[in-house]
C-alpha positions in Angstrom: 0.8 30.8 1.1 2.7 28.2 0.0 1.9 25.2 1.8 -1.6 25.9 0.9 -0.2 24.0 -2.1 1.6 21.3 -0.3 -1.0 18.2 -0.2 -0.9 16.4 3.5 1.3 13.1 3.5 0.3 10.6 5.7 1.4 7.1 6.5 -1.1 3.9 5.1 -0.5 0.3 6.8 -3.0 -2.3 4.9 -3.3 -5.8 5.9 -5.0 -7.3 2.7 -6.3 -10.8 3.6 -7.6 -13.9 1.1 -6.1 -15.6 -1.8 -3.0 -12.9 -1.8 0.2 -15.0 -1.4 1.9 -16.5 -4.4 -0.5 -14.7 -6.9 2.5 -11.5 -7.6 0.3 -9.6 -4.8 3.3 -7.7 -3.7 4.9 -6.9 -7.3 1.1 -5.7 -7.9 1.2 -3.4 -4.9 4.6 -2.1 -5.9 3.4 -1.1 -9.3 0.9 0.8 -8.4 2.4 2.3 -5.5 5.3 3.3 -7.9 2.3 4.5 -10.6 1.1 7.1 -7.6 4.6 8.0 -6.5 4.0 6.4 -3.1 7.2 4.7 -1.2 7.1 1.8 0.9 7.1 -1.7 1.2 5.2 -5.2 0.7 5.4 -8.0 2.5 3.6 -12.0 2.9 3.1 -12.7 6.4 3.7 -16.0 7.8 -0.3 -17.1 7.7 0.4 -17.8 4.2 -3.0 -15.8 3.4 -1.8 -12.0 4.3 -0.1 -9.5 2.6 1.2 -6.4 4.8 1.7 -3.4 3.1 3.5 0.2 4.2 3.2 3.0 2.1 3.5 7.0 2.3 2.9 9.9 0.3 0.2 12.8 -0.6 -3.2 11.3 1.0 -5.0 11.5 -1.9 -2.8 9.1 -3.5 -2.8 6.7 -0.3 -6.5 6.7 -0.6 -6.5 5.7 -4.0 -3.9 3.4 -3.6 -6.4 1.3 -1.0 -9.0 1.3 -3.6 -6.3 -0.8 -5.7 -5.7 -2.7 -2.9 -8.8 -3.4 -1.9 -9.4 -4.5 -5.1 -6.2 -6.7 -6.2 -4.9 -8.2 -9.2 -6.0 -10.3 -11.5 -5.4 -13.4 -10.2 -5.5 -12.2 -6.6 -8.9 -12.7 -4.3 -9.1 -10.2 -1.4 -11.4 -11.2 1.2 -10.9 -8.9 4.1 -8.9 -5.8 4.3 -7.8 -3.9 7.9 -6.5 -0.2 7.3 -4.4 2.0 10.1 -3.4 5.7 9.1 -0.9 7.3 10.9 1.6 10.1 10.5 4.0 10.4 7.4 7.4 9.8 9.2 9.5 10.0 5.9 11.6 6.8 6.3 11.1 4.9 2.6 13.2 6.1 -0.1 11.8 3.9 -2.8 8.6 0.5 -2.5 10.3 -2.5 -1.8 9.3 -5.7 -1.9 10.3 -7.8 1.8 
């Protein structure tokens, strides 16, 4: 009965594409990963236009989470996102920032 409870985790990997690098993109993610008690991690890629981001938790929370991300900060400008769910496999303690 229990785990009737227990909300699915799952595993969320976002490339978020556009105006994303050098605008706080990543401390962005972090914050509101850490505001819907999703772990992870945030990363700019070497195209100097793509953030890559890792997060896992309650599936709810991941989809919400993309919303955020699909929308950006302030000063961010996302242009294209490509989204890959996968299986929680329980590896992040905390979001980091790479």
């Amino acid at each position: 009965m229990e785990a009737e409870n227990h909300q699915e985790t799952a595993r969320l990997r976002v490339l978020v594409m556009g105006r994303v690098q050098g605008v706080s993109f990543r401390y962005y993610a972090r914050r509101q990963a850490e505001g819907l008690g999703l772990v992870g991690w945030a990363r700019n890629l070497r195209d100097g236009a793509t953030v890559e981001v890792m997060a896992e938790g309650p599936r709810p929370a991941l989809a919400q989470f993309l919303q955020l991300l699909q929308t950006g900060s302030r000063r961010a400008l996302v242009t294209q996102v490509e989204v890959e769910w996968s299986t929680a496999e329980g590896s992040f303690q905390s979001f980091q920032i790479r």
